[in-house]
KEBA-100736 format. One record per residue (C-alpha): chain; residue number from 1; x, y, z. Coordinates in steps of 0.001 Angstrom, whole numbers. Layout:
BEGIN
rec chain = A&n = NUM&xx = X&yy = Y&zz = Z
...
//
This chain:
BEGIN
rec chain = A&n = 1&xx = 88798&yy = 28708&zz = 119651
rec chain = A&n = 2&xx = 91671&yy = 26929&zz = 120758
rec chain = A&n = 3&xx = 94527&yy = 27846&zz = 123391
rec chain = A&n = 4&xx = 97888&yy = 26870&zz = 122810
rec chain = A&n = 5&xx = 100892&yy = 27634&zz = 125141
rec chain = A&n = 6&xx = 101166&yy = 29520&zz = 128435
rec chain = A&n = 7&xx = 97021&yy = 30771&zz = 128806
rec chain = A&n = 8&xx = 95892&yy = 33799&zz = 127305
rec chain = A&n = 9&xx = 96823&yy = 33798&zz = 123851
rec chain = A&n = 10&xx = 94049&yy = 32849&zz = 120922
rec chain = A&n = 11&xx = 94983&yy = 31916&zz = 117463
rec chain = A&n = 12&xx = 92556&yy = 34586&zz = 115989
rec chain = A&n = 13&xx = 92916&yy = 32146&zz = 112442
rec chain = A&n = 14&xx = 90550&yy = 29969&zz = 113895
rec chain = A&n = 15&xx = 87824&yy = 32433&zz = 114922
rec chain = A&n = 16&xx = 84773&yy = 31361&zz = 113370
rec chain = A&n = 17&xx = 83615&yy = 34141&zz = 110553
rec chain = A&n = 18&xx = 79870&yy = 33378&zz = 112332
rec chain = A&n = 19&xx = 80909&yy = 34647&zz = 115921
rec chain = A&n = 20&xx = 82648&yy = 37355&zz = 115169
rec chain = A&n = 21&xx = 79298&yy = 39035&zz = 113176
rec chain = A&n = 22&xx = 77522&yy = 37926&zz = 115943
rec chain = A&n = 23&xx = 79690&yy = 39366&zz = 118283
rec chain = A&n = 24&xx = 79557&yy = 42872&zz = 116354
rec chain = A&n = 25&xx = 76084&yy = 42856&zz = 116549
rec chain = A&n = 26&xx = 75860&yy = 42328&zz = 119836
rec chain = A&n = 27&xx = 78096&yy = 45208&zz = 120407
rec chain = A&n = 28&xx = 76157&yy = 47648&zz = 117560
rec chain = A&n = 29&xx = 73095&yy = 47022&zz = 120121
rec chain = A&n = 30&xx = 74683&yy = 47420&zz = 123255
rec chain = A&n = 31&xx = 76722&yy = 51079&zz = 123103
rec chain = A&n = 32&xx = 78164&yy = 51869&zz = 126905
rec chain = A&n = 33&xx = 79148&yy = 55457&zz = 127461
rec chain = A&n = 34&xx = 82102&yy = 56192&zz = 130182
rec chain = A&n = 35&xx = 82322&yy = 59500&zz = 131589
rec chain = A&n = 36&xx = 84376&yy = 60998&zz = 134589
rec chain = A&n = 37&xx = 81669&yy = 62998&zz = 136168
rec chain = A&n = 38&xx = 82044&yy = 62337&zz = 140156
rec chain = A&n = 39&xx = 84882&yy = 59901&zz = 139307
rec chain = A&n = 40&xx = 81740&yy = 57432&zz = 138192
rec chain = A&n = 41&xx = 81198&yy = 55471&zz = 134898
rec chain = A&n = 42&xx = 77721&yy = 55515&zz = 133542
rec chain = A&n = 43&xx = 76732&yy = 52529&zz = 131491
rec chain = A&n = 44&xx = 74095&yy = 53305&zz = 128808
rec chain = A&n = 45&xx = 72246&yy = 50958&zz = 127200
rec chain = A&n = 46&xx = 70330&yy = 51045&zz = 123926
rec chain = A&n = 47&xx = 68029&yy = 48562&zz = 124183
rec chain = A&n = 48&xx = 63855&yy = 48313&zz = 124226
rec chain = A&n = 49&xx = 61256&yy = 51474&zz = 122265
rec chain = A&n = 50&xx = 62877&yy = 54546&zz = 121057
rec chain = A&n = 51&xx = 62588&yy = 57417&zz = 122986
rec chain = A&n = 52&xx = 60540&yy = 60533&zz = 122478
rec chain = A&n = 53&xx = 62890&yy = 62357&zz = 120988
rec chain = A&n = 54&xx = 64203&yy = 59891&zz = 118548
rec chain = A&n = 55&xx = 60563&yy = 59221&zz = 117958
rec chain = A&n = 56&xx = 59984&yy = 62975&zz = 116418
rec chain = A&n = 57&xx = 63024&yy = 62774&zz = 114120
rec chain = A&n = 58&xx = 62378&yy = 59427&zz = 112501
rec chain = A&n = 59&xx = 58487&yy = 60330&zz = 112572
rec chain = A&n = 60&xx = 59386&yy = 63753&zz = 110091
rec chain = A&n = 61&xx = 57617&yy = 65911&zz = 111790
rec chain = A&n = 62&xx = 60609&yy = 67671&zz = 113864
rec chain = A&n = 63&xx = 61634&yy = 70909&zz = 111965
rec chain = A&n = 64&xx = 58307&yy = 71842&zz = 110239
rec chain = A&n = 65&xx = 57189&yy = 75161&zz = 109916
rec chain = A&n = 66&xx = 53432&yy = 74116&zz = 109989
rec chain = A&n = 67&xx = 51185&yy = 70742&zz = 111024
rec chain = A&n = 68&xx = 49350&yy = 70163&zz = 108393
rec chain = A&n = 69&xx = 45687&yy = 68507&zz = 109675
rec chain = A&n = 70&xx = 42682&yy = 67053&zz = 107639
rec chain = A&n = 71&xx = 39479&yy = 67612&zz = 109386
rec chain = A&n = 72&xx = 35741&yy = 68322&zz = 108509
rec chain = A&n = 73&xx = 34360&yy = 71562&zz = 107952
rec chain = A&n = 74&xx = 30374&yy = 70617&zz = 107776
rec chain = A&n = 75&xx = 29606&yy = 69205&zz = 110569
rec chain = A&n = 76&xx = 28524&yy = 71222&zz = 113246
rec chain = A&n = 77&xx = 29581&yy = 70201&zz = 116989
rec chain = A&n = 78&xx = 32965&yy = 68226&zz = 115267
rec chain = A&n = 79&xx = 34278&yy = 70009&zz = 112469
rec chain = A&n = 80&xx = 32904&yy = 73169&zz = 110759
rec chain = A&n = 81&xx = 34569&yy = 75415&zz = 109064
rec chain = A&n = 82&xx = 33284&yy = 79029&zz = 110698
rec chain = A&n = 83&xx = 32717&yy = 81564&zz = 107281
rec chain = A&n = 84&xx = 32174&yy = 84996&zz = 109794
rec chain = A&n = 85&xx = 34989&yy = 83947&zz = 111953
rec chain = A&n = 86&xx = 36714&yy = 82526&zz = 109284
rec chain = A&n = 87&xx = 38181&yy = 79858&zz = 112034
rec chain = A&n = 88&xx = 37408&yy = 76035&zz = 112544
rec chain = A&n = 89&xx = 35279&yy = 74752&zz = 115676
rec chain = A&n = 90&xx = 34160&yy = 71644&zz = 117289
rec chain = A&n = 91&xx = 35095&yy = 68546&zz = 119119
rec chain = A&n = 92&xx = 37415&yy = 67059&zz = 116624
rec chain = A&n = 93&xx = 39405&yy = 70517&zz = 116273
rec chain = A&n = 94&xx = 39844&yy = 70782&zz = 120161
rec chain = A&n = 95&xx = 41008&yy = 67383&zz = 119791
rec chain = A&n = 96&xx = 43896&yy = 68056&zz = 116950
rec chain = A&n = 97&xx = 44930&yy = 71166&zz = 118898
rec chain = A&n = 98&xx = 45704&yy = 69594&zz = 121682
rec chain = A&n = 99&xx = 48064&yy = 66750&zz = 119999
rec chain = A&n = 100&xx = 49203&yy = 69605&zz = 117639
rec chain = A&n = 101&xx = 50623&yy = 70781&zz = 121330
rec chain = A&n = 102&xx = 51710&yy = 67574&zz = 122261
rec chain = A&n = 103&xx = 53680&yy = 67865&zz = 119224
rec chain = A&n = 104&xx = 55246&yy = 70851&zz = 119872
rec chain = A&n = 105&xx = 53213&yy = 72821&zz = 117773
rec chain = A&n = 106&xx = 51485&yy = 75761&zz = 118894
rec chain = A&n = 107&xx = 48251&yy = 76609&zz = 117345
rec chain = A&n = 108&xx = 49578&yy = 79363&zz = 115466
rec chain = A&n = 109&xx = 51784&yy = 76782&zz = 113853
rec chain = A&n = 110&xx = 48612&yy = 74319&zz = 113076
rec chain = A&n = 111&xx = 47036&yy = 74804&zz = 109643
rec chain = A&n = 112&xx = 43473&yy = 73211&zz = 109351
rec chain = A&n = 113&xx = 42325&yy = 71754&zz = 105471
rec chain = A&n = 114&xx = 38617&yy = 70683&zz = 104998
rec chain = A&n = 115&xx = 38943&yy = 67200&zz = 103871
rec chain = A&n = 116&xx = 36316&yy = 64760&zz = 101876
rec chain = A&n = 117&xx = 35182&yy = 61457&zz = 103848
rec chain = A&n = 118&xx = 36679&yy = 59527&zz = 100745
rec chain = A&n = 119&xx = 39841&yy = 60937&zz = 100760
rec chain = A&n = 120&xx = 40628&yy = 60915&zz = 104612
rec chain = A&n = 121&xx = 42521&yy = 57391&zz = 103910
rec chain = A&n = 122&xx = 44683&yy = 59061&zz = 101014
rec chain = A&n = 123&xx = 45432&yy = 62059&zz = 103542
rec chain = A&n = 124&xx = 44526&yy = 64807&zz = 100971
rec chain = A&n = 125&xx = 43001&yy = 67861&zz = 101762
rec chain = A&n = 126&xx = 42130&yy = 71222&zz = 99500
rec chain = A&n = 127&xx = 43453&yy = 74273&zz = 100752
rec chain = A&n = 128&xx = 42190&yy = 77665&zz = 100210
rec chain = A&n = 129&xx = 43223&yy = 78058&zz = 96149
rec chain = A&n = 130&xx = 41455&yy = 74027&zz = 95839
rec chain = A&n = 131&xx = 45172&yy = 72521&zz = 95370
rec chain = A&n = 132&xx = 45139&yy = 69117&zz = 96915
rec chain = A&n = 133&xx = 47804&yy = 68833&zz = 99809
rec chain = A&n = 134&xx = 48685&yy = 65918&zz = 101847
rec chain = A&n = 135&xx = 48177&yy = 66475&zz = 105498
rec chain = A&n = 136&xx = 50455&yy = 65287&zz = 107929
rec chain = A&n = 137&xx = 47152&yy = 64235&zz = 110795
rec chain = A&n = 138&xx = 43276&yy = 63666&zz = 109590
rec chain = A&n = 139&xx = 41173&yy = 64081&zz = 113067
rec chain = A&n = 140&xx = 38059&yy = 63864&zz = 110766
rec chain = A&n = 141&xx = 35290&yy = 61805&zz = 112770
rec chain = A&n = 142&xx = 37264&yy = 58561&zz = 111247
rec chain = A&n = 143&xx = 35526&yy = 55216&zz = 112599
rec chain = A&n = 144&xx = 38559&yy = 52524&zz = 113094
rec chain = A&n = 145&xx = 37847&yy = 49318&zz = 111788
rec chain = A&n = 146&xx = 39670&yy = 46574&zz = 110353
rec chain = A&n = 147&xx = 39057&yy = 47161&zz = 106981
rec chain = A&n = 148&xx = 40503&yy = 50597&zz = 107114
rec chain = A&n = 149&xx = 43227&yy = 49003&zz = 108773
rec chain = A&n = 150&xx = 44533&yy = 47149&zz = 106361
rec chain = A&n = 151&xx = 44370&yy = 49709&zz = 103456
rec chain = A&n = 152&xx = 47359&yy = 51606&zz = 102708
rec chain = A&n = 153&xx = 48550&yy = 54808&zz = 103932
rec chain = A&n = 154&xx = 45721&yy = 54157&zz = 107197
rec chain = A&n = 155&xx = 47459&yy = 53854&zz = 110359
rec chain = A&n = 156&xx = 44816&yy = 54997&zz = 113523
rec chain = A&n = 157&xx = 46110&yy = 56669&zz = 116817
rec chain = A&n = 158&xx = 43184&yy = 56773&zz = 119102
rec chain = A&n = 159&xx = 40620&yy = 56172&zz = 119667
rec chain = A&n = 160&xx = 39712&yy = 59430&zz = 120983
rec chain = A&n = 161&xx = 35979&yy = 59110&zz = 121306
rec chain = A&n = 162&xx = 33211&yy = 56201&zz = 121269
rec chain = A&n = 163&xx = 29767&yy = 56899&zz = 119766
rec chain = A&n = 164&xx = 27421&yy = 54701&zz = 118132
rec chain = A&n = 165&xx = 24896&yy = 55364&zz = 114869
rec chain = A&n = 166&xx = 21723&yy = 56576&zz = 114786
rec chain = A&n = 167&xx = 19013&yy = 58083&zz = 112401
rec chain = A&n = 168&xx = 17658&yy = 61920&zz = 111975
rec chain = A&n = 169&xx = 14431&yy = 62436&zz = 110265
rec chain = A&n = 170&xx = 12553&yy = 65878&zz = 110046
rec chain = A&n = 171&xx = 10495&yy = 66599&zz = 113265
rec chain = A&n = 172&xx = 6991&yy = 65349&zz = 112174
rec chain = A&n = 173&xx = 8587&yy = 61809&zz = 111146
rec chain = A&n = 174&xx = 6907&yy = 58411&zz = 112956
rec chain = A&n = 175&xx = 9343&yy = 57496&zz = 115513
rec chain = A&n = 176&xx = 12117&yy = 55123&zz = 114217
rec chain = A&n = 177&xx = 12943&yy = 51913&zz = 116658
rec chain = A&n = 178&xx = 15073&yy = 50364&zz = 113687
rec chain = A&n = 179&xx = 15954&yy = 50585&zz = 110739
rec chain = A&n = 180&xx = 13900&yy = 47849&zz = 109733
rec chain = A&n = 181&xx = 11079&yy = 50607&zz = 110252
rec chain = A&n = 182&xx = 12927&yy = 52094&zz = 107556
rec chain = A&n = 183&xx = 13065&yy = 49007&zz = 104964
rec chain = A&n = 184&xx = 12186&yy = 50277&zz = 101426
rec chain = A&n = 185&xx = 12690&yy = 54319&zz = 101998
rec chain = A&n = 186&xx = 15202&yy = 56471&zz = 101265
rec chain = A&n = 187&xx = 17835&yy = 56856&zz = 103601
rec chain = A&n = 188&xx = 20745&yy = 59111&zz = 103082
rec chain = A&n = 189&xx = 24627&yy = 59120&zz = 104342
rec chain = A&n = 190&xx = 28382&yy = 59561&zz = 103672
rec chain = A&n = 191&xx = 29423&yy = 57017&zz = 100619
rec chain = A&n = 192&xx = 32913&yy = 55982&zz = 102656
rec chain = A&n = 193&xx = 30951&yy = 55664&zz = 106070
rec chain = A&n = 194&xx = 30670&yy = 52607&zz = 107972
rec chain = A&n = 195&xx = 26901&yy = 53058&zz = 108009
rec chain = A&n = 196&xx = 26090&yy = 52231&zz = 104675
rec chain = A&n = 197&xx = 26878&yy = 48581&zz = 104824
rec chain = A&n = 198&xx = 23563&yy = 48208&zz = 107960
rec chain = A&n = 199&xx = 21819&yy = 50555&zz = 105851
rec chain = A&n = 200&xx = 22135&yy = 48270&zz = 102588
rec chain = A&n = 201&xx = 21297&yy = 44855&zz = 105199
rec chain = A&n = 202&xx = 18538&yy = 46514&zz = 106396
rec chain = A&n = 203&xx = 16832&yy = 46629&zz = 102867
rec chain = A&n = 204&xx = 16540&yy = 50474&zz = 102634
rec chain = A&n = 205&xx = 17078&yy = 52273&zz = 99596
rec chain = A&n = 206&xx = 20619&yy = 54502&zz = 100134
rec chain = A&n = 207&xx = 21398&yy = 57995&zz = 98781
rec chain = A&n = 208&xx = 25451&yy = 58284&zz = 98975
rec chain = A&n = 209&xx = 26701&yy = 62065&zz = 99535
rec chain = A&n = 210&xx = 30260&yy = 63398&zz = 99782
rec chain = A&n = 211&xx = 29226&yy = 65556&zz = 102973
rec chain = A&n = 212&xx = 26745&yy = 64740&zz = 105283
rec chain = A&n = 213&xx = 25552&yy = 68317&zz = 105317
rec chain = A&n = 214&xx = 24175&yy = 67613&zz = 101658
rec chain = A&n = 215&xx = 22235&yy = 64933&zz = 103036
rec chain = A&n = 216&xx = 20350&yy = 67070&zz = 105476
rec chain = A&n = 217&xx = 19808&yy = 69459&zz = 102939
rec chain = A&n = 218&xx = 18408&yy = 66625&zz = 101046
rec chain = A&n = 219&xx = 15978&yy = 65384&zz = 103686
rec chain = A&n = 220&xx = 14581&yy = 69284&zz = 104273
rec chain = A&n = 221&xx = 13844&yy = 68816&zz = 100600
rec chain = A&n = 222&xx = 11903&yy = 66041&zz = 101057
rec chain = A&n = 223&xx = 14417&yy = 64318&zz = 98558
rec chain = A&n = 224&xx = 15460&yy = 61207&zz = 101045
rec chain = A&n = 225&xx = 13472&yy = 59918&zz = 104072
rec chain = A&n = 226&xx = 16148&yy = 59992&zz = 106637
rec chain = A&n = 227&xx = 20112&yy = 60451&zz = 107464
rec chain = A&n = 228&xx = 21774&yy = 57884&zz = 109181
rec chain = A&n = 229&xx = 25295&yy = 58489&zz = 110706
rec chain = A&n = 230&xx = 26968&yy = 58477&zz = 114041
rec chain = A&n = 231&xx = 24779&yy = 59920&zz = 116763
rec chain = A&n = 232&xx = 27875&yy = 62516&zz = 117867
rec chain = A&n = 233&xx = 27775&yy = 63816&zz = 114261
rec chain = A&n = 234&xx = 24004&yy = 63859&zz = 113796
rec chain = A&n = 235&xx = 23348&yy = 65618&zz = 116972
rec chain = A&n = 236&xx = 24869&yy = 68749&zz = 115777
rec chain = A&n = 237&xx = 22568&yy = 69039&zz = 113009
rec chain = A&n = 238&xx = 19502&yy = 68674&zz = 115349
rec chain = A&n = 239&xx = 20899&yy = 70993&zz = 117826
rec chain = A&n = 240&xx = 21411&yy = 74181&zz = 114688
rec chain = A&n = 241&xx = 18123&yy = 73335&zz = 113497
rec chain = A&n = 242&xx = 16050&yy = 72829&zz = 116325
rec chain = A&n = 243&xx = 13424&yy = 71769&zz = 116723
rec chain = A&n = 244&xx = 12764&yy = 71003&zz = 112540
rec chain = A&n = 245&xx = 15138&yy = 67977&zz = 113267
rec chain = A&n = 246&xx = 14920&yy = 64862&zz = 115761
rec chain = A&n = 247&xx = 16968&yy = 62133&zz = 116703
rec chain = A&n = 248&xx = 16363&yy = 58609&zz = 116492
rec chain = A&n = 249&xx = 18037&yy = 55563&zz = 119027
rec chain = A&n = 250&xx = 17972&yy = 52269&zz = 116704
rec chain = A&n = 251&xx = 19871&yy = 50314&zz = 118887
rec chain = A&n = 252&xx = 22792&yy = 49945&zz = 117194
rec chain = A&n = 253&xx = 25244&yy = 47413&zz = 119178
rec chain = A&n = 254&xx = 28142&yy = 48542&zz = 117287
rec chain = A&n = 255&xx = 30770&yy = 51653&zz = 118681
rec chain = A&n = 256&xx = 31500&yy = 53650&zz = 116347
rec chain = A&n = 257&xx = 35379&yy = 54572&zz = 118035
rec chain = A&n = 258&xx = 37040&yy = 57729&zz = 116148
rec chain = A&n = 259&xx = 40750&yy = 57308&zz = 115480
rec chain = A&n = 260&xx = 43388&yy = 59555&zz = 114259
rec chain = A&n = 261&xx = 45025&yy = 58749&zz = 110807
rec chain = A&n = 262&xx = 48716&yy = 58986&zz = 110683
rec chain = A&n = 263&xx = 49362&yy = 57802&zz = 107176
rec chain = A&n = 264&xx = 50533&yy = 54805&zz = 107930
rec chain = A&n = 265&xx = 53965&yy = 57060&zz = 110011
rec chain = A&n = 266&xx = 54287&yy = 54533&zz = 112897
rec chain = A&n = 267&xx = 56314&yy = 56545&zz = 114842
rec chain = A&n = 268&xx = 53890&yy = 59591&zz = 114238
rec chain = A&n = 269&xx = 51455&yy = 57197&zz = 115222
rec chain = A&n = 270&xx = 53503&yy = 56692&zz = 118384
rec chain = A&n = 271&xx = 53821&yy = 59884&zz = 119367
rec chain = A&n = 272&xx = 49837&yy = 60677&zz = 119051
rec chain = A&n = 273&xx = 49113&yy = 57711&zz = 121207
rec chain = A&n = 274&xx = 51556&yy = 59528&zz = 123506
rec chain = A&n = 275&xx = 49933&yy = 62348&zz = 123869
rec chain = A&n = 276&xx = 46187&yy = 61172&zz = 124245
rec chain = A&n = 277&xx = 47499&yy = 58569&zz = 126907
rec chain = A&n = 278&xx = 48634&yy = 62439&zz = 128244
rec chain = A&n = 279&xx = 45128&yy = 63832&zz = 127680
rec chain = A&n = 280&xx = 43574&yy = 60903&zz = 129955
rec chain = A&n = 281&xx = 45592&yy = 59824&zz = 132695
rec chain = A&n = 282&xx = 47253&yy = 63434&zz = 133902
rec chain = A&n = 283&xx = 46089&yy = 64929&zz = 136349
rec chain = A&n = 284&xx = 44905&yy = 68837&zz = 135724
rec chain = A&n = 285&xx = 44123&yy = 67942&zz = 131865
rec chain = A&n = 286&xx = 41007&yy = 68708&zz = 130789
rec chain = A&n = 287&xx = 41361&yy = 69905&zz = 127302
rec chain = A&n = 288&xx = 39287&yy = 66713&zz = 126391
rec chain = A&n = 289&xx = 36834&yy = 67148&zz = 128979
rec chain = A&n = 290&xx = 35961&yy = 70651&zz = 128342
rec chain = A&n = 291&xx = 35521&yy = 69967&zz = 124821
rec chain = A&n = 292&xx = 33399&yy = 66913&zz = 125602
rec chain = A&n = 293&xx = 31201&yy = 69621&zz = 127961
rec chain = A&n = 294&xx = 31132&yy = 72403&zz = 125403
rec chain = A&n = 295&xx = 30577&yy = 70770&zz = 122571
rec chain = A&n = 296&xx = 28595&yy = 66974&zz = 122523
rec chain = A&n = 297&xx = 27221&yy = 67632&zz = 125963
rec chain = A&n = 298&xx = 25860&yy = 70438&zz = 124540
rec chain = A&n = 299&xx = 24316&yy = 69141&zz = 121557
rec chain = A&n = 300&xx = 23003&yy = 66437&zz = 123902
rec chain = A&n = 301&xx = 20277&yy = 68272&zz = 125365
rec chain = A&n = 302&xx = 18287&yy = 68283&zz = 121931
rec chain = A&n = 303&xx = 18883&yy = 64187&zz = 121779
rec chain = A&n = 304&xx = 16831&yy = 63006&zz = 124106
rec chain = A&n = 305&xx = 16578&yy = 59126&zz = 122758
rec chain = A&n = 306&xx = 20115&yy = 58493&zz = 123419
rec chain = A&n = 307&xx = 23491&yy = 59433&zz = 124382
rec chain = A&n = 308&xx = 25497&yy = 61388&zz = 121835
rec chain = A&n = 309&xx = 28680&yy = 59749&zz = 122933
rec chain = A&n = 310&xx = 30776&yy = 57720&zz = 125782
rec chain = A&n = 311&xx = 31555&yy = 60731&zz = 128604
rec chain = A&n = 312&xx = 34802&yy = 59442&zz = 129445
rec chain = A&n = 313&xx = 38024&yy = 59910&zz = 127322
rec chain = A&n = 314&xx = 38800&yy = 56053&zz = 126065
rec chain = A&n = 315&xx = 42268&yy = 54319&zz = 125886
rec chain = A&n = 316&xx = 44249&yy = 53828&zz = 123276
rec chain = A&n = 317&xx = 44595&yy = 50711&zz = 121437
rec chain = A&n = 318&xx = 48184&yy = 50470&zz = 121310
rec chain = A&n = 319&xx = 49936&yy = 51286&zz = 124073
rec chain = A&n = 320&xx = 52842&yy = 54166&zz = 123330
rec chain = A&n = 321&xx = 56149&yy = 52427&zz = 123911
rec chain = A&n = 322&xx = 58879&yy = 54679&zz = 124681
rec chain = A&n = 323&xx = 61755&yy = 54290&zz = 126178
rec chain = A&n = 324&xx = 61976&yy = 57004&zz = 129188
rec chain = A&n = 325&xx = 65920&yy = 58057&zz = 131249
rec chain = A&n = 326&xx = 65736&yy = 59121&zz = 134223
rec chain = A&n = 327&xx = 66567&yy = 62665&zz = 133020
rec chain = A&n = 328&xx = 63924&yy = 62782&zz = 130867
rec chain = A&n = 329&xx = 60042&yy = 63997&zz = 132130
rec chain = A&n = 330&xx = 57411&yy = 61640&zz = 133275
rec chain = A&n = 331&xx = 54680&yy = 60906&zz = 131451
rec chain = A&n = 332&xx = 52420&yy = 63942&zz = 133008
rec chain = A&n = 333&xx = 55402&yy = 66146&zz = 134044
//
């Protein structure tokens, strides 16, 4: 820009076309508010993560009647669908009621669907008439790996728990050190778990199922050998059916770490982070505790070759960025 005459007057015909967008979008990133409260002027400005609040309208979620939430409803100790009670119980239901909270909605507001291991990546459940709905959250003992990762629709929250596999066999079985004790029998698990790639190394002969509670039923049949999945899953088999059931360590060396499927809604995703970050660090929280205690802890007590699960509440993989004014509440306010 050039200056001609007495100083402060520009020849806006030479303004480069280039600076001026650059200089709008400096200005459509940087918005400054002035107000006259105390005679100040308060200088706001949008820059860094969204904040909470923005977060829960671009996530979709705001204005729902109902969270919709895919979990598993034969698995005693994590998700089982009740039949008496007609309610759902377990670890992984304690789990989505307490981000259901987080997300503003109370559990009369939270709608539980049974949902199929192969389906937890498509996020559709059946509810009660066997129509297939897409859920909003699957908290549906969902291993996070990097394959999952990448498929899509999967994006994991979490994780909320760390396990590892293991092996059940009926009560009068020879103990089990490996699963190389196992090469050439029948073993039995879910057809989308991460188990059945070991099982397949270890040379044993696999029996997919769509629920894992078919595969026990198998093995009382004397139809498959053994069930391999992860221990915190397993163990609530062998606790109902004590003692016809025992558990089996194999030294596995991989963690089996549970993550929360957000269809691939990065802000949901966000926001779920958020409020297990909540669950871990405030102090006075124990909703995951006292699940841990009434729940795996409990099923523990019949697993005596291992532990059923890590004791302590993990941390997140991605850190929830969000952008906090001083207005706003503190993390565990």
């Amino acid at each position: 820009m050039g200056k001609e005459g007495s100083g402060s007057q520009y020849d806006l015909r030479s303004v480069d076309a280039g600076a001026v967008l650059r200089m709008a979008r400096f200005f459509a990133v940087v918005t400054v508010m002035l107000g006259m409260a105390g005679g100040g002027i308060l200088a706001v400005v949008n820059l860094g993560p969204p904040a909470e609040g923005e977060l829960f309208r671009s996530s979709g979620i705001a204005g729902k009647r109902e969270l919709l939430i895919g979990v598993k409803e034969d698995q005693p100790g994590i998700g089982l669908f009740d039949q008496q009670a007609g309610v759902y119980v377990g670890f992984d239901i304690e789990i989505a009621k307490m981000v259901a909270a987080e997300l503003h909605f109370p559990a009369e507001r939270v709608r539980f669907l049974g949902i199929q291991g192969e389906d937890r990546a498509r996020m559709h459940a059946k509810d009660e008439t066997g129509r297939t709905v897409k859920v909003d959250l699957v908290v549906a003992s969902y291993s996070i790996t990097d394959r999952r990762e990448g498929q899509i629709g999967v994006s994991f929250a979490g994780p909320y728990l760390v396990t590892e596999r293991s092996v059940i066999t009926m009560a009068n079985h020879v103990p089990v050190e490996s699963l190389a004790d196992l090469r050439g029998k029948s073993v039995c698990t879910l057809g989308t778990s991460t188990s059945e790639g070991p099982l397949a190394e270890a040379g044993l002969l696999i029996t997919l199922k769509l629920n894992i509670s078919e595969c026990v039923s198998a093995m009382k049949r004397g139809e498959v050998e053994a069930v391999s999945l992860d221990s915190a899953v397993l163990a609530g088999f062998v606790q109902r059916d004590h003692p016809a059931l025992v558990n089996h360590d194999i030294a596995s060396e991989a963690d089996e770490r549970w993550g929360i499927n957000t269809g691939g809604n990065e802000a949901l995703r966000t926001l779920v982070n958020l409020a297990l970050e909540r669950s871990r660090v405030c102090p006075g929280e124990r909703t995951w505790e006292d699940a841990f205690e009434r729940y795996l802890k409990q099923a523990e007590r019949y697993v005596t070759t291992q532990a059923v699960a890590e004791a302590t509440q993990p941390e997140v993989d991605q850190k929830p960025k969000v952008r906090e004014w001083p207005w706003q509440k503190a993390l565990c306010e």
